[in-house]
N, C-alpha and C positions, 0 to 999 in steps of 0.2 A: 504494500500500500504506500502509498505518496500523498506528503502534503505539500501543498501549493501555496508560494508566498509571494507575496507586489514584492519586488524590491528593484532597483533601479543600480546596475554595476556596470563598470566597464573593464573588461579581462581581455586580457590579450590583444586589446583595439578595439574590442568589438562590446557594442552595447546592448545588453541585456537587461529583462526589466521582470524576468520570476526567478526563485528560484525553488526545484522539487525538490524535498527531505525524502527521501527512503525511509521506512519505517524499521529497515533491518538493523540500526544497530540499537533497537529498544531489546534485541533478544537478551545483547549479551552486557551490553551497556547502560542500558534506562538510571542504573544507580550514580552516574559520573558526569552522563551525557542528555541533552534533553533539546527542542527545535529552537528554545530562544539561543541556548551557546552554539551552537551551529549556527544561527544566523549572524553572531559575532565573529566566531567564527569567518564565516564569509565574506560577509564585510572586510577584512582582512586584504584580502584578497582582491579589493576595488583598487584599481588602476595600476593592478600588474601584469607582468608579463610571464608567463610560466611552460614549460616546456614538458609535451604530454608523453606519459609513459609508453601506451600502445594505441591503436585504433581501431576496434571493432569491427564485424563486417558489417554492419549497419551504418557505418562514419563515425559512430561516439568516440570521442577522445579523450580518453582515462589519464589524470591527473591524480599526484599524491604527493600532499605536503607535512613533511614528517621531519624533526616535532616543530609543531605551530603554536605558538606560544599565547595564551589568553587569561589573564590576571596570574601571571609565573608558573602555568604550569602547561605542561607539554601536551599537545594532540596529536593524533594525525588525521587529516582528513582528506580523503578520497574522493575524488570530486569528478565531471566531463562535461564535455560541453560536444552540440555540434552544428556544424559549419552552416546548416538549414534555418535552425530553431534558436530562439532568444530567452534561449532558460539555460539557467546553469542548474546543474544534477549532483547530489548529493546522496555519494552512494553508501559511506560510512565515514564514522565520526569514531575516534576512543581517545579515550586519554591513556598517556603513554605514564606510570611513575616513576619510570626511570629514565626519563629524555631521551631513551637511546633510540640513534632511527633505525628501522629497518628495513629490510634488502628484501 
């Protein structure tokens, strides 16, 4: 399940104005992680440049920024965006306790 939020970003050049939460990391995360820090989270993220991991065979372009820092303490969030649509995608959120990234 997905929820849907106005927000108004500009990533990578391009301007975008939803962004969808994925409901997937309430499975293992709901105790750390929740849709308002993901959308600070996000926020984060406005008027940068970032450089995507893979790309789908539908065009989605899978992004992960690891650790993201939001009141001193480390995330990682899994993000895509694609080249059609003016929504950035939110496919998982955690918080990391030990800042360390991972590969």
């Amino acid at each position: 399940m997905q929820r849907e939020y106005l927000l108004r970003l500009i990533v990578n050049g391009r301007t975008l104005n939803r962004v969808l939460i994925d409901s997937h990391y309430e499975i293992r995360h709901s105790d750390t992680v929740n849709d308002a820090l993901i959308l600070e989270l996000v926020k984060k993220l406005n008027g940068g440049t970032f450089e995507h991991e893979k790309v789908t065979l539908a065009g989605w372009e899978i992004y992960a920024n690891d650790p993201w820092y939001l009141d001193g303490k480390p995330y990682r969030i899994v993000w895509c965006l694609h080249p059609e649509e003016t929504c950035l995608g939110v496919i998982n959120v955690f918080r990391r306790p030990d800042g360390k990234i991972s590969k």
